[in-house]
N, CA, C and O atoms as a DFTB+ gen file, in Angstrom:
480 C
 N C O
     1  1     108.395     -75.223     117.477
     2  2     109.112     -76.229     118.240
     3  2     108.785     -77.598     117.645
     4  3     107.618     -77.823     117.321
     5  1     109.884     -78.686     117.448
     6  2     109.386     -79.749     117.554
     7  2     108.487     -80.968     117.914
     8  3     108.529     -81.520     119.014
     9  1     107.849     -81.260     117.112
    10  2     106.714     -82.534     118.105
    11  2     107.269     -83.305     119.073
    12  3     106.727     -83.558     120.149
    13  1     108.706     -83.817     118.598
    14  2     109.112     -84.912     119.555
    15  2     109.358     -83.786     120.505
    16  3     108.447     -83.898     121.325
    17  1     109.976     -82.924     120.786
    18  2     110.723     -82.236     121.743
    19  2     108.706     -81.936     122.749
    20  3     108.396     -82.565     123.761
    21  1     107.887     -81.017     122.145
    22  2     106.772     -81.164     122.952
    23  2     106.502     -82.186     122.975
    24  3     106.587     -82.300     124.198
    25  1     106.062     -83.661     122.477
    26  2     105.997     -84.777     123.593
    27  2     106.799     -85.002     124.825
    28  3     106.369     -85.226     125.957
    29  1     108.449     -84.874     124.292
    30  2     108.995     -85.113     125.706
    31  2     109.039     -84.379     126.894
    32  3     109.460     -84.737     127.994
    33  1     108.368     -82.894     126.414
    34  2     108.082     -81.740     127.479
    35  2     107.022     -82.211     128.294
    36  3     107.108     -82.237     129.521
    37  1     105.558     -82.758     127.362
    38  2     104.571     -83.371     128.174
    39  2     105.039     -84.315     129.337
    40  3     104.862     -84.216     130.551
    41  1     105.664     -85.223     128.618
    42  2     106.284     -86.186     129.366
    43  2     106.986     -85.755     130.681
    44  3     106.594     -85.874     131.841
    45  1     107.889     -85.334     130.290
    46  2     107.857     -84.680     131.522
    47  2     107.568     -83.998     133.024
    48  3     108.005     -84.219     134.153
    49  1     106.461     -82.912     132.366
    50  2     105.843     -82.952     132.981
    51  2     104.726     -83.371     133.313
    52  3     103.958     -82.560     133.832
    53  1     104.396     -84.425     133.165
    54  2     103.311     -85.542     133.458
    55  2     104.031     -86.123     134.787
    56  3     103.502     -86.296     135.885
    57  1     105.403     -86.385     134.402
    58  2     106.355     -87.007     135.821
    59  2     106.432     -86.100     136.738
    60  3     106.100     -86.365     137.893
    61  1     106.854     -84.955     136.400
    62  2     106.990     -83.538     137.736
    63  2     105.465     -83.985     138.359
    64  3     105.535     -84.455     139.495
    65  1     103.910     -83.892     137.688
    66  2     103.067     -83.657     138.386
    67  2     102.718     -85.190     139.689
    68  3     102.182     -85.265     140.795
    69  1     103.268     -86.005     138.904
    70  2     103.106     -87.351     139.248
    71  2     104.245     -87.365     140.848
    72  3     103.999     -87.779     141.981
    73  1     105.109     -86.919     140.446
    74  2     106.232     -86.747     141.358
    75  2     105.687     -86.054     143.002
    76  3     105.616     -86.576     144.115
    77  1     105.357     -84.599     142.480
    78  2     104.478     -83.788     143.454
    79  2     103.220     -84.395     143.848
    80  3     102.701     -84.000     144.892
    81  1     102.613     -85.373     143.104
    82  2     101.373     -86.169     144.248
    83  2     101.884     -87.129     144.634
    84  3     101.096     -87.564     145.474
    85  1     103.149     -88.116     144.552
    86  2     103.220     -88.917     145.559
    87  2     103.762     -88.305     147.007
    88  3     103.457     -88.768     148.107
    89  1     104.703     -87.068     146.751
    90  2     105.371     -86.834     147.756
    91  2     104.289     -86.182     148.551
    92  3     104.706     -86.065     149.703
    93  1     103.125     -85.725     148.439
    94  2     102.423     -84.959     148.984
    95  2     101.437     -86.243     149.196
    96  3     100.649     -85.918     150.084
    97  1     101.230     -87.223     148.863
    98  2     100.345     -88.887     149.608
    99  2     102.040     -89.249     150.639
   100  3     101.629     -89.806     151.657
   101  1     103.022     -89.185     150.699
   102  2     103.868     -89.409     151.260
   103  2     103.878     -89.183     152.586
   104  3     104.045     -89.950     153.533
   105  1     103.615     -87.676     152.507
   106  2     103.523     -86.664     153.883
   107  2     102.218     -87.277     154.610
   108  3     102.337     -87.661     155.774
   109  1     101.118     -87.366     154.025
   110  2     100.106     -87.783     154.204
   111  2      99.854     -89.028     154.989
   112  3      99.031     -89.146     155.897
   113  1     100.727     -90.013     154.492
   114  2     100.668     -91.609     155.628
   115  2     101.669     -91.197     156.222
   116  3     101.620     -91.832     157.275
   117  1     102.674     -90.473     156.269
   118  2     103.229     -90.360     157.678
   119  2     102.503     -89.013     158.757
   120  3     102.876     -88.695     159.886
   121  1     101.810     -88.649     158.249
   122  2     100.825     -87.672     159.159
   123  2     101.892     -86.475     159.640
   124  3     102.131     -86.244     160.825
   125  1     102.560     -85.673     158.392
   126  2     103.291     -84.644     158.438
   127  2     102.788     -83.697     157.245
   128  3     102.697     -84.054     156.070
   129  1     102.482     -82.452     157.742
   130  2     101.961     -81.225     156.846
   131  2     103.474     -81.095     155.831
   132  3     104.573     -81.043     156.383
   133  1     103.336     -81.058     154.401
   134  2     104.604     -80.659     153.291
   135  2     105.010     -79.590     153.687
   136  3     104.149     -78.815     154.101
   137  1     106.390     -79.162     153.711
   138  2     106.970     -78.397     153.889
   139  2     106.564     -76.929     152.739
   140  3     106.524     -77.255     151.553
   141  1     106.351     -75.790     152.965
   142  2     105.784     -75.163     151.719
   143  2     107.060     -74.346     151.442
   144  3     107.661     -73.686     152.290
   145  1     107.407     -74.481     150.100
   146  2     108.201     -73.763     149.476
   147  2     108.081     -71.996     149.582
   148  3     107.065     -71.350     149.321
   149  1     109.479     -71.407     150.059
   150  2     108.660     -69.965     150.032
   151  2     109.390     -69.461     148.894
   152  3     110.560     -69.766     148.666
   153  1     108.453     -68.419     147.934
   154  2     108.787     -67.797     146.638
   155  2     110.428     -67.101     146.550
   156  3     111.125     -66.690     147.477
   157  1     110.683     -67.145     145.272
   158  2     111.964     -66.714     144.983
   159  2     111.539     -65.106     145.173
   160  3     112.264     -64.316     145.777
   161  1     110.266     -64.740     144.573
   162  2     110.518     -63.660     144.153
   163  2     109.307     -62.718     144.950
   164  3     108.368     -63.421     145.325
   165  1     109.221     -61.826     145.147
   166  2     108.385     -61.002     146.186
   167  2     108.103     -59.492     144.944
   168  3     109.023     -58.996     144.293
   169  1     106.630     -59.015     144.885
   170  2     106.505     -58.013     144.150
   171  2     106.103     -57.349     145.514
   172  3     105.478     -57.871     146.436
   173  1     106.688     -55.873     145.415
   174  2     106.769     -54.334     146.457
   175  2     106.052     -53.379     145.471
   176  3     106.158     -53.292     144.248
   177  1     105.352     -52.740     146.283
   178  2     104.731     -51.571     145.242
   179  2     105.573     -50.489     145.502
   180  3     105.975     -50.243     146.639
   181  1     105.866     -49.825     144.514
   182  2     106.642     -48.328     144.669
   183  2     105.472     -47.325     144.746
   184  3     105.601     -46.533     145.679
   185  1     104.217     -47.139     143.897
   186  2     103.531     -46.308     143.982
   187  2     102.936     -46.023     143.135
   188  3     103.299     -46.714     142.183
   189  1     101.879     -45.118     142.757
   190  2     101.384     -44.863     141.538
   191  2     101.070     -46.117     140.442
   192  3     101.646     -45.960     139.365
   193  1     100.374     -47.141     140.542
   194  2     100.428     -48.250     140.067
   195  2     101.669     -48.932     139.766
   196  3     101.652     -49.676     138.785
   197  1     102.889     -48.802     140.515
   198  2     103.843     -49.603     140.081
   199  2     104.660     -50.352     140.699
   200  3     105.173     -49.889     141.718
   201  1     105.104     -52.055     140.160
   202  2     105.104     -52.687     141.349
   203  2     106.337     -53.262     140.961
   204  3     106.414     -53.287     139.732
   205  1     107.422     -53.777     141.575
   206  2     108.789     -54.209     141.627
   207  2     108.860     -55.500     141.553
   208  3     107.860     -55.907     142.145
   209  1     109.242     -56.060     141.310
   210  2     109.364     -57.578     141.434
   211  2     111.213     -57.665     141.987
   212  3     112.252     -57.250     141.475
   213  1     110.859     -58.517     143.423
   214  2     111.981     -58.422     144.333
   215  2     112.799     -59.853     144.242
   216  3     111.982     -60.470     144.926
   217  1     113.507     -60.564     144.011
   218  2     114.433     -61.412     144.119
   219  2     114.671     -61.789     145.804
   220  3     115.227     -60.979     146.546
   221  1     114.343     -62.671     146.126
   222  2     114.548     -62.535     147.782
   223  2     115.731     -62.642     148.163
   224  3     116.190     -61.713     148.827
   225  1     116.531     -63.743     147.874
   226  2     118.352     -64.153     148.133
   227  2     119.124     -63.044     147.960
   228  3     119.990     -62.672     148.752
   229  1     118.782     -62.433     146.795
   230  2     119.613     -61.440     146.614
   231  2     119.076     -59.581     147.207
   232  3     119.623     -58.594     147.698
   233  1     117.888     -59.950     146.815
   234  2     117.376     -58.648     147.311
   235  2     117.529     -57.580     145.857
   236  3     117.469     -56.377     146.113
   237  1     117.723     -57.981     144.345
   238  2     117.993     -57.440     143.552
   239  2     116.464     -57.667     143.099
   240  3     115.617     -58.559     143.138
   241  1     116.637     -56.036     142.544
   242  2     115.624     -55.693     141.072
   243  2     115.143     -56.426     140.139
   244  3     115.816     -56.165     139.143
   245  1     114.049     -57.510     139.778
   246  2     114.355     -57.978     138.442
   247  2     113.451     -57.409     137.740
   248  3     113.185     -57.902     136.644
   249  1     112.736     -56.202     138.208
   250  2     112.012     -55.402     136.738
   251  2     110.692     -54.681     137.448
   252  3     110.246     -55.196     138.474
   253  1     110.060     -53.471     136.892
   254  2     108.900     -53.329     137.548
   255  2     107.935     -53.117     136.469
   256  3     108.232     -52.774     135.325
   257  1     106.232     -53.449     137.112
   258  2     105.421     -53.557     135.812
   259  2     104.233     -53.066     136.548
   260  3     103.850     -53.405     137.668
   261  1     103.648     -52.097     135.616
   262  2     102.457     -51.628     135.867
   263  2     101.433     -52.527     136.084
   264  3     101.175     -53.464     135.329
   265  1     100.689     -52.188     137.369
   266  2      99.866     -53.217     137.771
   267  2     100.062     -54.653     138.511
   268  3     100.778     -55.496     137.972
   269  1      99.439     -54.915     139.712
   270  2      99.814     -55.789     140.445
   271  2      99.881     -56.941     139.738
   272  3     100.972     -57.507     139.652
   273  1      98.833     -57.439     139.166
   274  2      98.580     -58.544     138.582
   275  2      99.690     -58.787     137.197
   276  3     100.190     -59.882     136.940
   277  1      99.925     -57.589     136.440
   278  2     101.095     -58.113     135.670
   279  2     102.393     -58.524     136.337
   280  3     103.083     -59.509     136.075
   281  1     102.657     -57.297     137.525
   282  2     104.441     -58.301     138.281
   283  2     103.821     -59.451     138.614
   284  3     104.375     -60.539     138.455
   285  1     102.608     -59.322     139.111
   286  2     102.200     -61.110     139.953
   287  2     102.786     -62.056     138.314
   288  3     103.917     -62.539     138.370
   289  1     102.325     -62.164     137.562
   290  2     102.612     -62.851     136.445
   291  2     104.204     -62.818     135.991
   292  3     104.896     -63.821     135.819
   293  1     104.645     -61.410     135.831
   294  2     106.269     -61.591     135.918
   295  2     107.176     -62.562     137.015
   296  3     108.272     -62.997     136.664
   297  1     106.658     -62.832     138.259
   298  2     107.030     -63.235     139.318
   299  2     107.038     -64.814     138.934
   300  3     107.883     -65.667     139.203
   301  1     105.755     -64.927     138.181
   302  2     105.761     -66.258     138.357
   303  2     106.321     -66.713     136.730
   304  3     106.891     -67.800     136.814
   305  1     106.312     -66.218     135.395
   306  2     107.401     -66.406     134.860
   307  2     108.685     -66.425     134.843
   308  3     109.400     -66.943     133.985
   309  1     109.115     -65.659     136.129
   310  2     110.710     -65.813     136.955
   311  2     110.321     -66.937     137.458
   312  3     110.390     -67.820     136.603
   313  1     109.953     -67.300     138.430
   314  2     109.996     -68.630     138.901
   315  2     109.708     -69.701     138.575
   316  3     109.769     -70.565     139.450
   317  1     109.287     -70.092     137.226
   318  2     109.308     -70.791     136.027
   319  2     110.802     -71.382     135.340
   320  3     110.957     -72.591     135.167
   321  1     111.786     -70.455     135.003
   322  2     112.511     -69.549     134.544
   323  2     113.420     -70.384     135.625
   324  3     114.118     -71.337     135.278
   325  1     113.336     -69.949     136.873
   326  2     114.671     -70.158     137.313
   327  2     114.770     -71.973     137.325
   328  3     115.720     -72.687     137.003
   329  1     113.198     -72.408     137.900
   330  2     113.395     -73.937     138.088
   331  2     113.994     -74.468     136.555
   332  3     115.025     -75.048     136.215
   333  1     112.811     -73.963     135.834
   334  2     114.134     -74.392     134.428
   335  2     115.913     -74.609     134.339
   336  3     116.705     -75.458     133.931
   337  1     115.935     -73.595     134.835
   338  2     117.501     -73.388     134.676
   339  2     117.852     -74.247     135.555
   340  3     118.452     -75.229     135.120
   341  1     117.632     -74.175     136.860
   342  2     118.137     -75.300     137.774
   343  2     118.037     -76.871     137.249
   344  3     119.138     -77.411     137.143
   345  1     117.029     -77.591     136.946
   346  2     116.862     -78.257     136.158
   347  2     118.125     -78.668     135.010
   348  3     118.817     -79.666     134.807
   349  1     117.988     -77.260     134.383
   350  2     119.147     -77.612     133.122
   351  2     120.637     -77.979     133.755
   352  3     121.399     -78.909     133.490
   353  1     120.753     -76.869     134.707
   354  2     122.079     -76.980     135.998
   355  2     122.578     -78.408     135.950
   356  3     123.586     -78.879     135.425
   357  1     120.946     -79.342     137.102
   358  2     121.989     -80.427     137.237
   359  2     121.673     -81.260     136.481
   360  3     122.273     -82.185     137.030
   361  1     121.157     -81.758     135.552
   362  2     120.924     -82.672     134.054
   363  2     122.631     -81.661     133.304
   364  3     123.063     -82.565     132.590
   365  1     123.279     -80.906     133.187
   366  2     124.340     -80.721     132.885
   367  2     125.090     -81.183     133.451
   368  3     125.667     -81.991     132.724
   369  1     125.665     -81.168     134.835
   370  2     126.558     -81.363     136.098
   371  2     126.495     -83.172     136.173
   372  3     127.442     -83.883     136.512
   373  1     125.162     -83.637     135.771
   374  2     124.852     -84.939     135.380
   375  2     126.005     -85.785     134.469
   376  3     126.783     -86.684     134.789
   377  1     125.793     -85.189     133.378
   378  2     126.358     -85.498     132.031
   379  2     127.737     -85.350     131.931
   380  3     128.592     -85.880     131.220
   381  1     127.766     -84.127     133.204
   382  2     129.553     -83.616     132.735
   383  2     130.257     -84.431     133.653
   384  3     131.483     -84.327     133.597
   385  1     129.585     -85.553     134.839
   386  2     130.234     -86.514     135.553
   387  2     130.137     -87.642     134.657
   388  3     131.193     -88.275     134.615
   389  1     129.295     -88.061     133.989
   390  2     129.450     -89.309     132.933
   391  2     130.481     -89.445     132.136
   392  3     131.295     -90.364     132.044
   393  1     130.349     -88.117     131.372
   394  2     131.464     -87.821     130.483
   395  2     132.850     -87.829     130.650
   396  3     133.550     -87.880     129.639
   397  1     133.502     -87.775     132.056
   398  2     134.622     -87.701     132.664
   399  2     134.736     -89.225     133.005
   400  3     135.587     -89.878     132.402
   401  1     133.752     -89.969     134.141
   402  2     133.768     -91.420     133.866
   403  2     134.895     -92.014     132.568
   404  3     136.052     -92.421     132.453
   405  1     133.417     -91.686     131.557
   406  2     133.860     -92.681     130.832
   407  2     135.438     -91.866     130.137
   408  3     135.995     -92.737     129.470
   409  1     135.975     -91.009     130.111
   410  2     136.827     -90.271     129.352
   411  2     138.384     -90.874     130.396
   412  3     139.421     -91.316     129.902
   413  1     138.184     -90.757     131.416
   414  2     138.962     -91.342     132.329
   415  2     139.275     -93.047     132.018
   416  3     140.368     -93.578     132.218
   417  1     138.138     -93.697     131.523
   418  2     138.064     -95.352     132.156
   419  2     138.739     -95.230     130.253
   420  3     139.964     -95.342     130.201
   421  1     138.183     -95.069     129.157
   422  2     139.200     -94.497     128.217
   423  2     140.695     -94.162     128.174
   424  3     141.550     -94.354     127.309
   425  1     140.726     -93.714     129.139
   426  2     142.501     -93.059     129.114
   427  2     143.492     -94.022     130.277
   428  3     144.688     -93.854     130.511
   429  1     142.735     -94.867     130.776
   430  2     143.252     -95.874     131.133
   431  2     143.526     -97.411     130.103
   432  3     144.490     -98.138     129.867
   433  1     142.302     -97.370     129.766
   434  2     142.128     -98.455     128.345
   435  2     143.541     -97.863     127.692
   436  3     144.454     -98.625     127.373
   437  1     143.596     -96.824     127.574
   438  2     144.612     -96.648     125.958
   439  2     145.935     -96.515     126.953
   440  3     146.906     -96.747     126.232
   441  1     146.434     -96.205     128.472
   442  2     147.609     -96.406     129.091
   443  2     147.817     -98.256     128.925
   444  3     148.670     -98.972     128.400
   445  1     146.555     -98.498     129.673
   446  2     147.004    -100.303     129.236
   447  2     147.181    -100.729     128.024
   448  3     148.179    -101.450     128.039
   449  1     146.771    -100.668     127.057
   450  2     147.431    -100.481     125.986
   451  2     148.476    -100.514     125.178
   452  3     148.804    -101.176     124.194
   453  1     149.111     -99.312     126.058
   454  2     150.179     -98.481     125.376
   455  2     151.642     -99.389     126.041
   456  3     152.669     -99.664     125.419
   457  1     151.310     -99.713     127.481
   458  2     151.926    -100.175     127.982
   459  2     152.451    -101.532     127.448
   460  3     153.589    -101.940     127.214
   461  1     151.287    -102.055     127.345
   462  2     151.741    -103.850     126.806
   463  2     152.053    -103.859     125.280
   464  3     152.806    -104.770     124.934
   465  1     151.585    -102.952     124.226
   466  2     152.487    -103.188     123.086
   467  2     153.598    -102.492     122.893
   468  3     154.195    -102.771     121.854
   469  1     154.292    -101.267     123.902
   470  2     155.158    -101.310     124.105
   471  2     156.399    -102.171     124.797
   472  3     157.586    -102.112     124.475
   473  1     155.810    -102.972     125.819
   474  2     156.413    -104.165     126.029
   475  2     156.738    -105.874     125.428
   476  3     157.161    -106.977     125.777
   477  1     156.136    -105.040     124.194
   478  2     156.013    -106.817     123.332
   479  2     157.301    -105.973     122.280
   480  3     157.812    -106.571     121.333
């Protein structure tokens, strides 16, 4: 991977961690316990050392792995995984409203335009 790209990962998350201690000093002067996030993903044992890793929303399969402690770890590379993606979600959904902005305020520029040197 790139250096710049891992600096800006640090960076990053230097802000996520920074982010999660103010909001949690937040709760704190207003004298309210943080709301606790409950897991995406739930590991079920089937049996014989083997354990499921459960999707809660959906209630779907996402894989099973010998030994508690490895789904525990699958579980939490899914939930890694998904905040990523969410993340990527709206930093996309972001960009794809900018991009229309300006593509719009563009296609007005070139109607005004079009209009007045057609009228000269």
């Amino acid at each position: 991977m790139n250096q710049t790209i891992r600096q800006k990962q640090a960076v990053l998350q230097v802000l996520r961690d920074r982010i999660s201690m103010s909001t949690s000093e937040m709760y704190q002067m207003i004298g309210r316990e943080e709301p606790v996030r409950e897991p995406r993903f739930n590991v079920v044992p089937l049996g014989k050392n083997k354990f499921d890793v459960v999707e809660r929303s959906t209630g779907l399969s996402r894989g099973a792995r010998d030994g508690h402690g490895m789904a525990c770890e699958y579980a939490k590379q899914l939930e890694k995984n998904a905040d990523f993606f969410e993340e990527v979600r709206v930093t996309t959904s972001r960009f794809g409203r900018i991009l229309l902005r300006w593509t719009i305020g563009v296609a007005v520029m070139l109607v005004v335009f079009a209009y007045f040197g057609a009228k000269q």
